[in-house]
N, C-alpha and C positions, 0 to 999 in steps of 0.2 A: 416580121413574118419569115419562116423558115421555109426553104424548096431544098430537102437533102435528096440526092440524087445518088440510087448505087453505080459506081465509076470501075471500079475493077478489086481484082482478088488482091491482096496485098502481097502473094507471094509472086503475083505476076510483076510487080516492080521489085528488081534487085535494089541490094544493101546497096545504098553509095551512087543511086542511080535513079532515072524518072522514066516518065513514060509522058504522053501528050493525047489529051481527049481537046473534041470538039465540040463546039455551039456553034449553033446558028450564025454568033457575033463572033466571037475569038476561040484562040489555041489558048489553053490552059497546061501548066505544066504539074505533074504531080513530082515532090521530090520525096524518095527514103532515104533517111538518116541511118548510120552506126546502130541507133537507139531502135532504130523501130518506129518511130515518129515521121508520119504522110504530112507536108504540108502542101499546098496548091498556090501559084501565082502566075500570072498572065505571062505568058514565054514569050516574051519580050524584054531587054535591056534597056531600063529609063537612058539609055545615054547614046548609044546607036542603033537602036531594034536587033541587036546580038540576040540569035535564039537560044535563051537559058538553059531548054532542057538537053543542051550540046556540051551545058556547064561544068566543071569541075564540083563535086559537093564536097563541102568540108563539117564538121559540126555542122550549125544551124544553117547556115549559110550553103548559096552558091558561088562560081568565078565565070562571069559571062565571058565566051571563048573567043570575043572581038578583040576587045582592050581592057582584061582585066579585070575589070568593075567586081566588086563583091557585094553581093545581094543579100542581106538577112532575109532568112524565108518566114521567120517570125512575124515581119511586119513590112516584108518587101521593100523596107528601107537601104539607100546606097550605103555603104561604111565607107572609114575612112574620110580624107579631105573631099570625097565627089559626092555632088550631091542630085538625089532626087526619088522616086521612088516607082515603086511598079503595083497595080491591083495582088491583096492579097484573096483570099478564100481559105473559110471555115473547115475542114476536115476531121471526119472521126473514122475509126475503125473498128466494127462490131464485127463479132464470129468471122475473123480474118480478111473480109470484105469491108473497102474503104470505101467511102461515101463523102460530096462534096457539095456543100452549101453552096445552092449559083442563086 
């Protein structure tokens, strides 16, 4: 079962940059890619609670601004030898407005 929720304009997140919406339960970070591609994951660092959305964006990926850690925002898996992972979220973008599966 789906709950898409409209989250922001997509021009309001710059290229190479995020932005952080709220719930009730957690901080969500939204990142834009190069490409034009919104992904969403819990803004938090599987490895010290580094807030993500402070992160470096490269391609797919983030680089949490603690120690490094590089986040695939694909499937919020750690790369590299560290290991663990972070909650991901669904994301589309219709008529320039992004919307986020919670």
């Amino acid at each position: 079962m789906s709950n898409w929720k409209e989250v922001v304009a997509l021009d309001d997140i710059p290229a190479l940059g995020s932005r952080v919406i709220r719930t009730k339960d957690q901080e969500i970070a939204l990142f834009r890619t190069s490409d034009d591609n919104v992904f969403a994951v819990h803004n938090s660092c599987p490895h010290a609670g580094g807030v993500l959305s402070e992160g470096i964006v490269h391609g797919h990926k983030v680089t949490c601004p603690l120690h490094n850690w590089v986040i695939n925002l694909e499937d919020g898996e750690a790369q590299g030898v560290d290991e663990g992972s972070t909650a991901c979220f669904e994301t589309k973008i219709e008529s320039g407005v992004v919307y986020i599966n919670l």
